[in-house]
N, C-alpha and C positions, 0 to 999 in steps of 0.2 A: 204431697211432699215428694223430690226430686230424690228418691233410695237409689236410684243409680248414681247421682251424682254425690248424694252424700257417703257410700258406700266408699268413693273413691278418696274422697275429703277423710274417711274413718282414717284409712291407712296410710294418707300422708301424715296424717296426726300422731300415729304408731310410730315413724320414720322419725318424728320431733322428740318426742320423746326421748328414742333411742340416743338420736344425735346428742340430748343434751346430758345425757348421762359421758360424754365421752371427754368433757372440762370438769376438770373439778372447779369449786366456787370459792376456793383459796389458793391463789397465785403469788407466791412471797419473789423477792427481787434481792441479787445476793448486795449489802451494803460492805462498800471495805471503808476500814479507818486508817486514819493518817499514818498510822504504823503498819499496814499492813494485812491488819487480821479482818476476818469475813464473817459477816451473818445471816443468815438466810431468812429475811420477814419480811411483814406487807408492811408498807403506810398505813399509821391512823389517822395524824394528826399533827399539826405543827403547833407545839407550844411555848411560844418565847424565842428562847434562842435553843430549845430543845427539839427533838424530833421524837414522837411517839410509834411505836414499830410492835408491833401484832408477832409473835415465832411462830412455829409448827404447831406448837403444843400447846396454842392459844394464851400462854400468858405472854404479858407487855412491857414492853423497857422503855426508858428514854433517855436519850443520847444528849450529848451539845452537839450543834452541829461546826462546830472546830474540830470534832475528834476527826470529820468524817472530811474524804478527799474532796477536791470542790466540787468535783460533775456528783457526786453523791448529796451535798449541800445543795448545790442548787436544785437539784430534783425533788429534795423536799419540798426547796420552795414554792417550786411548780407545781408539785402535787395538791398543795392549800385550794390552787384553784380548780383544778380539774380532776381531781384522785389517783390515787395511784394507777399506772399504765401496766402491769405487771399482767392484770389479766385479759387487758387489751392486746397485748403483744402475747400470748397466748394465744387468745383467739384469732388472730391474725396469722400466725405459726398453722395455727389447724385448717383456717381457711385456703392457706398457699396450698399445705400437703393433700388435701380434695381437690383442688382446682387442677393442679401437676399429676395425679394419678389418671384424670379422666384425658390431660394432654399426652401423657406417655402413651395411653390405650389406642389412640387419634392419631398417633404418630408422628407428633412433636417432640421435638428434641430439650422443650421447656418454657421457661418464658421466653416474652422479649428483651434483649439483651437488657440493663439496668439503667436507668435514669443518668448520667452527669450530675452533677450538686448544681449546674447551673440550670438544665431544664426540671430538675426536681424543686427546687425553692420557686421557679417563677409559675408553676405547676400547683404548688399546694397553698403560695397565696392567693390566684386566682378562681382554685377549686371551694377553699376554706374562708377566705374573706372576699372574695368576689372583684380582686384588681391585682396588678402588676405590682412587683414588691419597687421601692423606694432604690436610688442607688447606693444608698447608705444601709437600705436592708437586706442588698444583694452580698454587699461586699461584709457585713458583719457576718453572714452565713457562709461565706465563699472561705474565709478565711478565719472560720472558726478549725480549731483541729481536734473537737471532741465527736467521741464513737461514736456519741448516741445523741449528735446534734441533732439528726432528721427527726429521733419522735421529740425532742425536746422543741422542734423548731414546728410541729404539729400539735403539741401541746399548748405554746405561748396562741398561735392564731387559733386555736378551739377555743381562747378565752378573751379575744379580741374583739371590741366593737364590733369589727367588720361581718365578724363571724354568722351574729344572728341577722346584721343588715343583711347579707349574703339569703341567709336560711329564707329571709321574710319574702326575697324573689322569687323562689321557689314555691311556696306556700301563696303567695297571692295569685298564679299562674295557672297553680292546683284550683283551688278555691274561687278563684275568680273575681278575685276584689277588686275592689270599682270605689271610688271617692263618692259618685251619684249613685242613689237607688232610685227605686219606684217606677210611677207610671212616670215616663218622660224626665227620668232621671230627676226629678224634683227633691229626693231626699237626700242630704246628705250621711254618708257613710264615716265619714273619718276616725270616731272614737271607736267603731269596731277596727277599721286596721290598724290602729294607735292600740288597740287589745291589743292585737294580734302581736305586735313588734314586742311588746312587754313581757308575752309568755314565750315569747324567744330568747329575751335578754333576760329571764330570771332561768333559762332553760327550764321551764316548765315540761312535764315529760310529755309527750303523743300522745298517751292515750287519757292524761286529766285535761287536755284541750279539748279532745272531743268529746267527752264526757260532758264540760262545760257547757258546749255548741249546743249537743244535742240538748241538754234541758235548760238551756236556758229561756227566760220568764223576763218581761217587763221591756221596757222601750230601751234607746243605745244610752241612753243619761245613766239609764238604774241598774243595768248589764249589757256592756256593749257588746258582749257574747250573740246576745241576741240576733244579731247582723248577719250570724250563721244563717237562720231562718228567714228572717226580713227580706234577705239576698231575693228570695225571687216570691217574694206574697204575688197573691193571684194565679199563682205559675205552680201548684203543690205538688203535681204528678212529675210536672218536669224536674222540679227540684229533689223528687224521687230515684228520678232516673238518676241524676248525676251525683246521689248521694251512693247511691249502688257502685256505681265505677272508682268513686274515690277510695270509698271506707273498706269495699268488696273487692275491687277488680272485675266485677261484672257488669256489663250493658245489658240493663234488661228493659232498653228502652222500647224495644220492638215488640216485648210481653205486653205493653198498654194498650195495646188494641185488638189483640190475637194473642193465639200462641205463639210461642217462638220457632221459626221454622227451621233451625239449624241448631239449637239447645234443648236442653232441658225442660229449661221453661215454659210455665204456661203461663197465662191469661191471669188467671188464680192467684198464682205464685206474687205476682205484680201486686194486686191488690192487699192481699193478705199481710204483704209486707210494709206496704204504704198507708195501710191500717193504722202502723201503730203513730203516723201522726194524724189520725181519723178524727181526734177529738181536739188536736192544737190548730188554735185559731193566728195568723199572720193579719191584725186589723193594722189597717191604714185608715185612721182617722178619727172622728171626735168619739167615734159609737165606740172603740176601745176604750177609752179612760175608762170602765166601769168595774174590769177587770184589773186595771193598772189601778187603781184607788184604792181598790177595796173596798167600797162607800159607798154613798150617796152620790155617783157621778154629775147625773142631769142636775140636784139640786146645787151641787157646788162648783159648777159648772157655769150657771147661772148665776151665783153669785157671785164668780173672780168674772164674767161679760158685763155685771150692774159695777164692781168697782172700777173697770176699766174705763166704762161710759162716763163714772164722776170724775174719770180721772184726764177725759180729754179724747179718748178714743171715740170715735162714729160707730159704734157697736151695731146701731138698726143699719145701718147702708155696710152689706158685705164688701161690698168693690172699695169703698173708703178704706175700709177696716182690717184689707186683704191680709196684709201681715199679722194683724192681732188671731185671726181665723187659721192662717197656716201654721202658726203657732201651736194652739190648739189642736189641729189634728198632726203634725209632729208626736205631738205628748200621747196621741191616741195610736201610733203607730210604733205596734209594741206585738208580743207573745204572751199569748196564754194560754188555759185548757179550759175545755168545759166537758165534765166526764156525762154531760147528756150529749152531747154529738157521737152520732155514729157512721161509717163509710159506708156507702153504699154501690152497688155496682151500677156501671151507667148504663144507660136504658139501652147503649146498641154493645153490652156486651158480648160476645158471640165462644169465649172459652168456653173449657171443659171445666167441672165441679159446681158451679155455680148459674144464676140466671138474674137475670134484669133486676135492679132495684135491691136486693138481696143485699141484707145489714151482714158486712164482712169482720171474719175478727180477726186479731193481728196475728200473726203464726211469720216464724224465720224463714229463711229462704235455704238456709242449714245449718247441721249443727244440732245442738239443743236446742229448748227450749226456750224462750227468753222468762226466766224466773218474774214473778210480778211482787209478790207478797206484800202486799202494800203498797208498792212506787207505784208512779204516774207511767202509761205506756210508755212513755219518752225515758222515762228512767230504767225503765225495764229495758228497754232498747240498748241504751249505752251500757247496761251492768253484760248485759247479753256479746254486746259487739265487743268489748276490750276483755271480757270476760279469757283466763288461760287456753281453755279447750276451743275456743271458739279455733277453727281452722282456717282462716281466711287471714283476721283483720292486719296480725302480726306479721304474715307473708307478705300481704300488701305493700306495706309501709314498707319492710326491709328491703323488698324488690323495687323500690321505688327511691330510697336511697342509695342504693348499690347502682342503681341507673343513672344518680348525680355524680357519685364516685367514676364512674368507666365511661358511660356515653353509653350507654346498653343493660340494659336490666336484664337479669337471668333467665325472664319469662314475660313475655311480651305477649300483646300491649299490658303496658301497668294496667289498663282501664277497663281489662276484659279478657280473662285467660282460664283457661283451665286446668286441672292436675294433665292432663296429655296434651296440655299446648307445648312445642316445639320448647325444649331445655336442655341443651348441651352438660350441663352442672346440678342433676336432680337434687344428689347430696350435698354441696353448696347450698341449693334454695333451703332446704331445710334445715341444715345450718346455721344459716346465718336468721330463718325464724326462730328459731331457740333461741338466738344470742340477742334478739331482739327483746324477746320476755325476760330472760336472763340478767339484763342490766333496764329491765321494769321499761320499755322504750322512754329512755334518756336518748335522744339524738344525738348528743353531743357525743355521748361515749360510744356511742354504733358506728360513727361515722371516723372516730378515733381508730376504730377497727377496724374500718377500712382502709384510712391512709396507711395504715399500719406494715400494709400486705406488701410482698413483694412483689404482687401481681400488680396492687396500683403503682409501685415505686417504678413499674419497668417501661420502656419506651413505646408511646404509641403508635398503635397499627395502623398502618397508613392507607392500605389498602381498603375498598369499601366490602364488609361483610357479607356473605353469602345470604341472600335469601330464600337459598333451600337448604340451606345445612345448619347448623347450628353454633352460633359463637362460641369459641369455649373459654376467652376471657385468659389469652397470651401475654395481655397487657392491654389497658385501656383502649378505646375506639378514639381515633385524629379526631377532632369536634373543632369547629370554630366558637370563639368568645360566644357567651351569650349575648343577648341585647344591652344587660345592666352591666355584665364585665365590662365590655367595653367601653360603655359609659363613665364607669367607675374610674376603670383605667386611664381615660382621658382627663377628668377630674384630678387625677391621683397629677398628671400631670402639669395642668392648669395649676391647681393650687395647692399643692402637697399634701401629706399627709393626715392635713389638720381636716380635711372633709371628711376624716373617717369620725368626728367629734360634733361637725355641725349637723343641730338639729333643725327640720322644719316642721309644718301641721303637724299636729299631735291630735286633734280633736277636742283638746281638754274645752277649750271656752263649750261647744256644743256640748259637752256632754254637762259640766258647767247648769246650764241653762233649761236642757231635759229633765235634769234630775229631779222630781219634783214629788211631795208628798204630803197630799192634802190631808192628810191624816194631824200630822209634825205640825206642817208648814203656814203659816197664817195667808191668808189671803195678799196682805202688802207685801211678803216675800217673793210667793210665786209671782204677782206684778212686777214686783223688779226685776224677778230672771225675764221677761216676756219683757220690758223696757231694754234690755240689756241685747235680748235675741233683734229688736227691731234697730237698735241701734249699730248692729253688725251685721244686717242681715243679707245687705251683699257681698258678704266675704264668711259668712258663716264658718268653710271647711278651711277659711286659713288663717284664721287669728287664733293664737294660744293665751289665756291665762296669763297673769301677769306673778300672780301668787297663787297657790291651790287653794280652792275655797273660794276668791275672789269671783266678781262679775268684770270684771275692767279687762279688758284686753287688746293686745297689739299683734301687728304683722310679726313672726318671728325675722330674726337676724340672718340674714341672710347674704354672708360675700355675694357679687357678681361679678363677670367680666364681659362688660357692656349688659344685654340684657340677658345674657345666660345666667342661669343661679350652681355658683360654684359647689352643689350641693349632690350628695349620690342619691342612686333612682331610688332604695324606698323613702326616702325622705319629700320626695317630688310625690305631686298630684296622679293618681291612681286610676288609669293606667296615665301615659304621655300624654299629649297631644298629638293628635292626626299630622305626620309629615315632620314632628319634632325628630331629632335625631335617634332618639329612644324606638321611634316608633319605624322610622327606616329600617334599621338594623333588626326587628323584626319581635319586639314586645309585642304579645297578645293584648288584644283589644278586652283582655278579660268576659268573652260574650264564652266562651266553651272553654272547657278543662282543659288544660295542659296545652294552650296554642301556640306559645311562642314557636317563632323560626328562627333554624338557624342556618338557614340556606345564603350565600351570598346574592347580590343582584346589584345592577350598573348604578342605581341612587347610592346605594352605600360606598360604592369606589368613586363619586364624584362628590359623597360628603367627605370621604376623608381628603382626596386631594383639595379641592378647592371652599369645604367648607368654612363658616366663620370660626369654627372652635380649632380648627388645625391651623388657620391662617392666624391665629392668638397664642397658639401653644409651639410654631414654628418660626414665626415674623421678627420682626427688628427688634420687638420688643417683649420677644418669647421668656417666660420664667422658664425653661429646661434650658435654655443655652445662660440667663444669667446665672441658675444655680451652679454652672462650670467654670464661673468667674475665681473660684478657691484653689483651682488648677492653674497651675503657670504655662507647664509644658504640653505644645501641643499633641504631644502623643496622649499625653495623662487628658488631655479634652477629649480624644475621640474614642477614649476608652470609654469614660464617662459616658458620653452619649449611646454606645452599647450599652454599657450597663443601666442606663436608665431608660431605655428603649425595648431592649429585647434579655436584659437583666442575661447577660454574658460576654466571656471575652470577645474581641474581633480576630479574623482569623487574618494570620501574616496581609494578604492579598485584599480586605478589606481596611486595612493599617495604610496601609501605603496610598490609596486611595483615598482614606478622611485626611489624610495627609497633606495630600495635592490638592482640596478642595480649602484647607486651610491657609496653605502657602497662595492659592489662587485667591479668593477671595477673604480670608481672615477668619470673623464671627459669623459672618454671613456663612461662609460654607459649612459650619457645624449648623445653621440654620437646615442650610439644604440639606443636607446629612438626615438632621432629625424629621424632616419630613421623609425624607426617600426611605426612611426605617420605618416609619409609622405608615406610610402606603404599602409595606412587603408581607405580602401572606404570614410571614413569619411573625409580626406585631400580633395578628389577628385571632391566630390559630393556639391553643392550648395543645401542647405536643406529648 
């Protein structure tokens, strides 16, 4: 065990503690009524046309919401979806005041100057729903005149479609989702990232997804959880390694062969820890069903091959029968345990504690213990990993959302740090892990507390960060769009709003057709899902269900404009395709954690200018210059096209200019206009 390192993990954990004693866990919001008068209580509940309201003194009232002024009514409203903000904006309040004391110390005069409402609203829909707001959603925020529009205007998008589409970019980036698995990508993936979006849009909290991941049991039909695992069958150690930088922050991928020669770790440590999936098996193929039945596999196995045979199938000739055979081992390509397997060290092990061959048992890397009392090691694993004291898992994740909110995480790399990696904000980090346990990791409401801050609300720093000193988080890091922002954004232009609603693959028909239970299921059932598999079987990852339950299924609905699918990136095939405009702009190939780029390079400035999707969304026959057909005057056109380009006013000297380009050429020069904006750093860049 690493006593040095845990020694240090002890007293950042003292430090969380402390920090969390310093909120309290009831945050009331003062409500005033139509007359006047004030009360100081939390949201419970909205009931009718009533409002339910919590005091100090814990008993509860309920209001109409007529009594109450309208920004007070409508906040109840809000609150229905997302809860009351009261100790969101508290803990946002304590996060500025740690951030600001360690800037005064540095010799900052404070933050960066504050936001505009116009780079603020184009700022937190592309931070929070992943595209450029509408020009009808610039100018509804532009020209709202209430106080407390920005969290109300933070609120509406944390409960937006876009919101978890947005989240699921992130998370497939992390996680590495891929539509194919296997050897030669032969398996399809979909119903696991069709999981994935689900526990998004029900905001499932962080730590019961991985909880999930880690134990989940059975093929993608009967838990598509399982895809956690399946991700890299044959590949156990490697999927160790990358399970350590995600869940940990630590790379201990250099401990697999050795010690570490610059850490803590050892040799030992590696195995010990990758022990506890010693005994779960990742089968690909028919030798699985035995586990996945529960049963008699081989025999009933053998009798859905004899009903297939009467039923028309070449069962003796494999190569005939190819489909009916890949089917079957699909069904077999699943998770399970068998608590007689044990890890063993390999034979050129050369660490310290151990020697060759040597049956390893599973021990943490820090922290406690991982508790067993009956679970499965996998279970012990996740009670272990999300466990309160655990000192790691909760820093993790909240440095790694704080890293989506700024452009920069507190402690870097997400994927490998330690308590003395380089932290300009120590009390911060620990912080904002309290607040993490605190509201039980809900992402939604962490990251509520982030946009919160006045440190996110302030203007980004443009300059590039020191690499020997340390950020202190003045105001966010200049970042260009990601891959899918942009994307989105371009969509959002193409074909409005309404792509934040269009569905595509879902995975349902596969999962459909996996689900399968010889136990339940009669033999002519499970035939028909294996009819139904062969009869889609080269579109397997894109056909959906036509009803849930059903076998029958269709290509989903899908606008296009020519052959583009008017559709945002999670919703597309996982990752792009090679050289698609997705994949220019610099989506990960999903082969390693966290690869997207967001570097510029000369492909991307020759697809925006001359590409097919700019020469569609700028041309004769662009929708961004028809949607300014409701505008008469041409000043009110070339405002429009700011505002729906770069979601802000023009300034005098770009007026006069869309001006001449109107008088010179008519609708044509707002065409030129909306391209020369969508080509300018300023379309591109998140500010």
């Amino acid at each position: 065990m690493n006593t040095r390192y845990f020694a240090k993990m002890s007293r950042l954990g003292l430090m969380l503690v402390l920090t969390t004693c310093l909120l309290s866990p009831l945050h009331a919001r003062v409500w005033t009524s139509t007359d006047g008068k004030k009360l100081n209580a939390a949201f419970v509940a909205l009931d009718g046309d009533k409002v339910e309201l919590r005091m100090n003194n814990g008993k509860t009232v309920k209001i109409p919401l007529s009594r109450l002024i309208k920004a007070d009514a409508d906040a109840a409203k809000r609150f229905t979806g997302v809860g009351d903000n009261s100790s969101a904006m508290a803990s946002a309040k304590k996060i500025d005041g740690l951030l600001a004391k360690n800037l005064a110390k540095a010799g900052f005069k404070g933050f960066n100057d504050a936001l505009p409402d116009d780079l603020f609203v184009r700022r937190v829909y592309l931070d929070i729903i992943g595209r450029i707001p509408t020009r009808e959603e610039f100018m509804k925020f532009a020209e709202s005149a209430r106080k407390d529009k920005r969290g109300a205007l933070i609120d509406e998008l944390l409960t937006h479609p876009g919101y978890s589409s947005h989240m699921f970019n992130y998370f497939a980036d992390m996680f590495r989702l891929r539509g194919k698995l296997g050897e030669g990508g032969g398996k399809r993936a979909e119903p696991y990232l069709n999981w994935w979006q689900e526990q998004l849009e029900n905001n499932k909290h962080y730590d019961q997804i991985v909880t999930e991941m880690i134990t989940a049991k059975g093929n993608l039909g009967q838990n598509p959880a399982s895809g956690f695992l399946l991700r890299d069958a044959g590949m156990e150690f490697d999927a160790f390694a990358n399970f350590s930088q995600v869940f940990l922050g630590i790379d201990i991928s250099c401990a697999q062969c050795h010690d570490h020669p610059f850490a803590d770790w050892t040799q030992m440590d590696f195995y010990r820890m990758a022990a506890f999936f010693g005994n779960t098996q990742r089968i690909a193929g028919r030798g699985g069903m035995m586990g996945m039945m529960g049963g008699d596999s081989k025999g009933k196995t053998k009798e859905l091959v004899a009903f297939a045979k009467k039923n028309g199938v070449p069962t003796e000739n494999r190569q005939q029968a190819y489909n009916f055979y890949r089917y079957l081992d699909f069904l077999g390509w699943n998770v399970q345990d068998s608590e007689s397997l044990e890890m063993q060290l390999p034979h050129d092990f050369s660490g310290s504690g151990g020697k060759p061959g040597e049956v390893v048992k599973p021990r943490t890397l820090l922290g406690g213990a991982a508790k067993k009392g009956g679970k499965s090691r996998r279970e012990a694993l996740a009670g272990w990993m999300t466990a309160p004291d655990n000192p790691r898992f909760a820093m993790v994740i909240a440095n790694r959302m704080w890293d989506r909110a700024f452009g920069k995480p507190l402690i870097g790399p997400v994927t490998d740090f330690e308590e003395d990696s380089v932290c300009g904000q120590p009390q911060v980090l620990s912080y904002v892990t309290s607040e993490m346990k605190r509201v039980n990791y809900d992402l939604r409401e962490f990251m509520r507390i982030l946009y919160n801050t006045r440190a996110y609300q302030g203007l980004a720093t443009a300059q590039e960060p020191s690499t020997t000193k340390p950020y202190l988080f003045a105001g966010p890091v200049l970042r260009r769009m990601a891959p899918e922002q942009a994307w989105d954004s371009l969509m959002l232009l193409a074909s409005g709003p309404k792509i934040d609603e269009v569905k595509g693959r879902d995975g349902s028909f596969l999962r459909s057709v996996l689900t399968v239970d010889f136990e339940k299921e009669s033999i002519e059932e499970i035939f028909a899902k294996y009819e139904a598999w062969n009869t889609n079987f080269r579109r397997l990852g894109d056909v959906v269900v036509n009803e849930p339950g059903e076998l029958t299924a269709t290509m989903p609905s899908v606008p296009k404009m020519g052959r583009i699918e008017l559709i945002r990136a999670s919703e597309m095939s996982q990752p792009a395709p090679a050289a698609s405009l997705l994949d220019t702009f610099g989506q990960s190939d999903r082969l390693v954690t966290d690869k997207r780029s967001l570097d510029g390079s000369v492909p991307q400035v020759l697809a925006l200018m001359n590409g097919g999707v700019t020469e569609r969304m700028t041309g004769s026959s662009s929708k961004v210059v028809a949607d300014l057909e409701v505008l008469d005057a041409p000043d009110d056109k070339v405002r429009g096209i700011f505002f729906t380009m770069l979601s802000r006013y023009p300034t005098d000297d770009e007026m006069k200019l869309g001006l001449k380009m109107m008088d010179d050429y008519g609708d044509d020069g707002i065409s030129d206009l909306a391209w020369a904006l969508m080509n300018s750093p300023e379309f591109l860049f998140v500010q």
